[in-house]
GUMI-633938 format. One record per residue (C-alpha): x, y, z. Coordinates in steps of 0.001 Angstrom, whole numbers, padded with zeros to 6 digits, always signed. Layout:
<sites>
XYZ...
</sites>
This chain:
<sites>
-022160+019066-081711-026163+019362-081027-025701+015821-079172-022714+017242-077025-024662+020504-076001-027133+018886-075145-025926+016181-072901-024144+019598-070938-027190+021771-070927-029480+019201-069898-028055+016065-068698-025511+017611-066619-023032+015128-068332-019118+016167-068039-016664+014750-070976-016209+011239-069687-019522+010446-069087-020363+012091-072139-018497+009933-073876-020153+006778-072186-023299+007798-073370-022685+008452-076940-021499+004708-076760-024219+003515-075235-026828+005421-076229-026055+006446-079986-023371+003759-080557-020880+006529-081482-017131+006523-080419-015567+009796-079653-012408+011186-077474-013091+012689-074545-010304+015432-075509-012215+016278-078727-015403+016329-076529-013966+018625-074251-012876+021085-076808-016293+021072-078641-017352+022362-075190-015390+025335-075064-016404+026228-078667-019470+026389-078134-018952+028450-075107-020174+025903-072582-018500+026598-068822-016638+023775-066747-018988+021669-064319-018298+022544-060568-016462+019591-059698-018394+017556-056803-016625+016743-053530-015398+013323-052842-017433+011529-050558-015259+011435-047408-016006+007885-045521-017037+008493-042071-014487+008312-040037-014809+006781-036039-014631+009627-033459-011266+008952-032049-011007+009353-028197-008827+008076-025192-009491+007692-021411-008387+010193-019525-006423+007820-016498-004385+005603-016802-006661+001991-016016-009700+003427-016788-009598+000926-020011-007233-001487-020611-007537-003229-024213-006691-007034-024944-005861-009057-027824-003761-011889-029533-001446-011668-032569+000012-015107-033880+003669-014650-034400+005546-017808-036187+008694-018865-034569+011161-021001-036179+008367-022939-038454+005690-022797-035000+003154-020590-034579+002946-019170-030934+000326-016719-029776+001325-012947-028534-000924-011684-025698-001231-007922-025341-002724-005340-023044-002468-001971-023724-003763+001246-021393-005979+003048-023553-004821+006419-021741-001470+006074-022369-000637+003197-024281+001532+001675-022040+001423-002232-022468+002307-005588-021607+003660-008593-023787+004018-012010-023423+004243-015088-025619+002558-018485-024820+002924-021848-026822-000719-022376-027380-003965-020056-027485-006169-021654-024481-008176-020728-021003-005352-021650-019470-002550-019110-021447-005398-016259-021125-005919-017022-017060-002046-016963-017328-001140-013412-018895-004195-012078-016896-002093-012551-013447+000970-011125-015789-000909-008092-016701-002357-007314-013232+001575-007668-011560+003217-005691-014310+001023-002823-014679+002052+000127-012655-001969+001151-011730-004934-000632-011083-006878-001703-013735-010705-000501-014046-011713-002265-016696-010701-004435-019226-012633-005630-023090-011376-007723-025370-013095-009826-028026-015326-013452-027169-012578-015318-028490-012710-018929-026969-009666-018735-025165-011731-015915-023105-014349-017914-022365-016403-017427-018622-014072-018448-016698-012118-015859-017616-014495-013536-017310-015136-014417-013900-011432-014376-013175-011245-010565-013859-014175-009700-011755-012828-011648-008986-010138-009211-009315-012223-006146-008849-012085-005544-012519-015244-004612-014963-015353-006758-017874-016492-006233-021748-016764-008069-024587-015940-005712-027720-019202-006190-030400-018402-009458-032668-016831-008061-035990-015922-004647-034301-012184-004987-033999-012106-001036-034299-013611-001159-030694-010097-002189-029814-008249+000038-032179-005414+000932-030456-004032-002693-029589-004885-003466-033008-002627-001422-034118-000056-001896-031936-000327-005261-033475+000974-003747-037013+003489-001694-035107+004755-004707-033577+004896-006483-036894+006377-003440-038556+009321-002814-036059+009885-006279-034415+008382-009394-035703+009201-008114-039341+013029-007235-038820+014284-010219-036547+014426-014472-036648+014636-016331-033522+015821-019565-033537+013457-020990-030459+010548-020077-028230+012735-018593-025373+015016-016602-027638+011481-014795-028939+010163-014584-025123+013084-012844-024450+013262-010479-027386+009854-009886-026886+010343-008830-023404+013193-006475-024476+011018-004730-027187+008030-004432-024925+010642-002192-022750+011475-000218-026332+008169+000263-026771+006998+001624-023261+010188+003567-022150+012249+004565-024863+010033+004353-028544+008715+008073-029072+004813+008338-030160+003181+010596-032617-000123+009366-030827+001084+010954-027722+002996+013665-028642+006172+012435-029502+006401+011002-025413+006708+008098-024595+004356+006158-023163+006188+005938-019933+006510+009758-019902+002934+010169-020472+002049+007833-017830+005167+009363-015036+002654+012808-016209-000269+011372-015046+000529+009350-011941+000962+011301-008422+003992+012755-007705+005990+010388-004779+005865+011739-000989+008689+013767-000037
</sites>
């Protein structure tokens, strides 16, 4: 009992650590219920419990037009015992995005979906990051500023830099890749083209709202001449 008050009063030891030490310390096994009683007889009060340390958490933001950012990655989808390679570009402002599936991941597939991107995107594109991947190598790089188009690499092992097409990625697993089979490549081109439609015109977001992101992109873009 001497041992237990004193490992409160001057330790600053609850019950289970308590416990460790008598077993450590003075090679003594007790429960931590019977500690815990032996505290309240001898009318010792209840440590104030310490708050969990809360991780820091990444200030969460978006761009405030649409174009302003445009985030690109690749997510390897297998198709009917192949692996094929799903570019994505997603509008940081209002996640709006573009999908296509190539055969291989190359220069040439990247060069590709970059034309893709700038035709089916209903703004003009400001800038555009992804990561130094070597299927964006400088050629590529070169091919977006020939466009008119800033160009950044995300920091190497900073995937949160492009959070929200990473997780579009999971959604797209989640919703899509997970719940169908396709028995070719063009089958899964075409169902991917179908669910990138889903996605931007009729699949409701929390992130936004609970809009779509076509309705919070028809919000932000000028109303039409009369």
């Amino acid at each position: 009992i001497e041992l237990i008050g004193q490992a409160r009063r001057d330790l600053a030891y609850g019950a289970p650590r308590t416990q460790l030490w008598w077993r450590r310390v003075h090679e003594v096994r007790v429960a931590v219920g019977t500690i815990q009683r032996i505290f309240r007889d001898i009318g010792l009060a209840r440590l104030r419990r310490t708050p969990k340390r809360v991780p820091r958490q990444m200030k969460l933001f978006e761009k405030a037009e649409p174009g302003e950012s445009v985030q690109v990655d690749v997510k390897f989808v297998k198709i009917a015992g192949h692996w094929a390679c799903q570019y994505t570009a997603l509008d940081d402002c209002t996640r709006f995005r573009v999908l296509r599936l190539y055969r291989r991941l190359h220069q040439s597939s990247s060069l590709a979906f970059l034309g893709e991107l700038c035709r089916a995107f209903p703004f003009r594109i400001r800038k555009l990051q992804c990561d130094n991947g070597h299927e964006v190598p400088f050629a590529f790089a070169l091919a977006v500023e020939a466009l008119g188009i800033r160009h950044r690499y995300i920091k190497p092992r900073r995937p949160q830099q492009n959070g929200k097409v990473e997780r579009s990625h999971r959604i797209d697993h989640e919703e899509f890749w997970g719940r169908q089979r396709f028995d070719d490549f063009a089958a899964a081109t075409v169902g991917l083209r179908a669910w990138e439609t889903r996605y931007n015109h009729e699949r409701f977001s929390l992130a936004l709202q609970g809009r779509t992101p076509a309705e919070k992109l028809a919000s932000l873009l000028p109303a039409p001449a009369a």
